[in-house]
N, C-alpha and C positions, 0 to 999 in steps of 0.2 A: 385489428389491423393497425389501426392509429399506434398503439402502445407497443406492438413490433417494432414498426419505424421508428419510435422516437425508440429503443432498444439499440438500432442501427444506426443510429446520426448520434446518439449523445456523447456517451461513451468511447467510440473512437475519434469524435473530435476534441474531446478531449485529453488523450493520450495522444492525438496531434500538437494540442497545446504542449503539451510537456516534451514531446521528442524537440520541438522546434525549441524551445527554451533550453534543451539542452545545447546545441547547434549556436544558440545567441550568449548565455550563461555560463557554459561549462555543463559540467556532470554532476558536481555535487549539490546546485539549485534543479536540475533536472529530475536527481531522485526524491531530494525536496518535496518536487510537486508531486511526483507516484505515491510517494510515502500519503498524499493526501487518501481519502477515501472515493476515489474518481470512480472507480470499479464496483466498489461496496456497497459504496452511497447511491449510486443511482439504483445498482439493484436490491438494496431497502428498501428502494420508494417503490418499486415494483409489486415489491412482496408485500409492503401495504397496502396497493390496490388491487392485487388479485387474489390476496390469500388471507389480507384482512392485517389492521392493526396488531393484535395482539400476539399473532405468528411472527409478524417484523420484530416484535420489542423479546421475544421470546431468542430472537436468532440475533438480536444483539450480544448474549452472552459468546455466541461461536466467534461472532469479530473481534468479542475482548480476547477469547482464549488467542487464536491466529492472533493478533496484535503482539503477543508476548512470540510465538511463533516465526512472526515474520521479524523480530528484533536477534532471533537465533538463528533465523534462515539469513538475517546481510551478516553476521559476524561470522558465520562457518564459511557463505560466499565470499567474503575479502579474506580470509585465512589462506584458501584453496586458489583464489584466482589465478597464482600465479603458475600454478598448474594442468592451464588452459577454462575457457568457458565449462565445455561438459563435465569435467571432473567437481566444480565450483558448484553448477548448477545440479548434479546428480547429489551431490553433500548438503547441499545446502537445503532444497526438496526434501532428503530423507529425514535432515533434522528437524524441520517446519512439522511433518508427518508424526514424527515422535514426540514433541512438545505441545503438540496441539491433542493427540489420542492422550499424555498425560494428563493434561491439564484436566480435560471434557471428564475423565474418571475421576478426578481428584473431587469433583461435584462445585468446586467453588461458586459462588453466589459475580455481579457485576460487581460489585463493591471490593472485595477481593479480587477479581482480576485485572479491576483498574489499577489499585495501588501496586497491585502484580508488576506490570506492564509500565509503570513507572520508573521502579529500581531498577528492574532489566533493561530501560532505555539507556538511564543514568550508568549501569554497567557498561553496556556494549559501547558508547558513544569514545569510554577510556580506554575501549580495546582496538580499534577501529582506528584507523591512519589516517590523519589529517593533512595532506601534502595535495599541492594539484597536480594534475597528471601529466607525465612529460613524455606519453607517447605522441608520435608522429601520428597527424591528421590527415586524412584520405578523406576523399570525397566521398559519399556514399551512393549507390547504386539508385538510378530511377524508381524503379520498385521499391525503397527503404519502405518510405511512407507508409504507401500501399498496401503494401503486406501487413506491417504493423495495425494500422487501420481493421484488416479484414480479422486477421489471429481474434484482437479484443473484442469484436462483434460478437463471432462465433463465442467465444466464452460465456461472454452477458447473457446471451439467448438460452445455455448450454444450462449453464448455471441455474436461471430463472422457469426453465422447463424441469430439472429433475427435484427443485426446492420440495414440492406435492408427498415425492415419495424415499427422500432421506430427512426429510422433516426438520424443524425450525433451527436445531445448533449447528444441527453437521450443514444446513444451508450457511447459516451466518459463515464458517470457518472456509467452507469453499468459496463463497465470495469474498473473503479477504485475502486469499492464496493471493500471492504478490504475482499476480499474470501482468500487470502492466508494467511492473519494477523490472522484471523476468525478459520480457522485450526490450525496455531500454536498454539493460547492462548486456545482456546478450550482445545485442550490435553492438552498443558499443566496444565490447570486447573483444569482438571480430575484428573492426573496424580499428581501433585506437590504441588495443592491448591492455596487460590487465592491469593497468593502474585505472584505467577512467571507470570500470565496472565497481571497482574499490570507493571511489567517491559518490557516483550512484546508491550504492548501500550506507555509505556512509549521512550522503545527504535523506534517505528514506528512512532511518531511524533518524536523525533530529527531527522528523516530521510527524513521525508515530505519537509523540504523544498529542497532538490534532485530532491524531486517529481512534486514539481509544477517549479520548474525553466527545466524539461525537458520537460516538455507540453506547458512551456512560448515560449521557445528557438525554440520546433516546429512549434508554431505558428506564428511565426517571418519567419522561413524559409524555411519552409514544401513544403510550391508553389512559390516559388524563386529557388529551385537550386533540383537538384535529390536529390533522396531517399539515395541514402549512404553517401552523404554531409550532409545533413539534421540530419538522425539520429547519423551520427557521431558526429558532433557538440551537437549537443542535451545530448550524452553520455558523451562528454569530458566537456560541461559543469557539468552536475547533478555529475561525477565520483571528478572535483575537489570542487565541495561545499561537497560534501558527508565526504571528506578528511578533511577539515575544524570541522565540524559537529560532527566526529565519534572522532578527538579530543578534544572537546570539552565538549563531552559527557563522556569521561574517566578520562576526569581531575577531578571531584573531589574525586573519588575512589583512586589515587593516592595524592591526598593529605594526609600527617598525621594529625590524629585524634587530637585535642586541648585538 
């Protein structure tokens, strides 16, 4: 019952954290922070205490595949946005689904999917629109929160309940499905139009590589040392490339205009 709760409180106060950061930040620090492993990450720590270390470090391979996955699911969503949400989100789902069923055949090892997942960052980041959004801001609805809150509960729980019987890869790849990236840009898409979801994706791949170097670092160390070594290293890696990254990402905004 304890490990339910904290299933319900962690997780969506977290994807509180990031709606609200979009709201204070913009859009493109907002998907920033999704881009983190908010969703993954906690239910790793799950899957290592109900189903055991070495299932965790085994379903790290499915978060590296979806890692390359979810850098193909923001470039076909900002291609499509301007198309409306559903059409964006239907493209972008089905390409996540087909980069992720190839990769898992293709057999690649962590080490290969890491470096995978890196090119493909460095790709998409040059294909992907840097501008900030100049739709007209609405207030959002009482329920925003709310709702967003309860969607990511249910996932976590959803996720962490059928992990037993799709087994450790295809767990890791469904909990990286970008369900929290997927709520942000949605509303915001509704809500702002589709330049702000564009930035959203935009900022969740400068973020990704955070993401796959804390699924690389677990699988390095996941069944070598306990659980709070493990994901502590794992954190203190992805928390200082994220530092680099989220620099890196603000620089040309501070540049002046020529």
């Amino acid at each position: 019952m304890d490990l339910l709760v904290f299933k319900l409180v962690v997780t969506p106060l977290l994807l509180l954290a990031a709606s609200l950061a979009v709201r204070r930040w913009g859009e493109a620090i907002g998907g920033f922070m999704v881009g983190l492993p908010l969703t993954s990450g906690p239910i790793s720590v799950f899957l290592s205490l109900e189903h055991g270390p070495a299932f965790a470090a085994q379903a790290t391979a499915g978060s590296l595949v979806a890692t390359v996955a979810q850098v193909a699911f923001c470039v076909v969503y900002c291609r499509l946005a301007s198309l409306g949400w559903r059409m964006a989100l239907s493209g972008a789902s089905l390409t996540f689904a087909v980069v992720a069923a190839l990769l898992q055949w293709s057999g690649l090892e962590q080490t290969g999917l890491f470096l995978l997942a890196i090119v493909a960052i460095a790709i998409a980041l040059n294909l992907m629109p840097n501008t900030a959004a100049r739709s007209a801001r609405v207030d959002p609805p009482w329920w925003d929160l709310p709702a967003r809150m309860a969607l990511i509960a249910g996932l976590v729980v959803g996720v962490t309940m059928i992990a037993p019987y799709v087994g450790p890869e295809a767990s890791g790849v469904l909990a990286s499905f970008p369900f929290m990236a997927i709520i942000i840009a949605v509303f915001a898409h509704r809500i702002a139009g589709h330049e702000a979801p564009q930035q959203v994706m935009r900022g969740m791949t400068a973020s990704l590589l955070g993401f796959a170097t804390f699924f690389f670092v677990l699988s390095l160390v996941l069944t070598r040392t306990n659980l709070v070594a493990a994901y502590g290293s794992a954190i203190f890696c992805t928390l200082a490339i994220q530092a680099v990254s989220l620099y890196r990402m603000r620089m040309p905004a501070a540049l002046p205009a020529k």
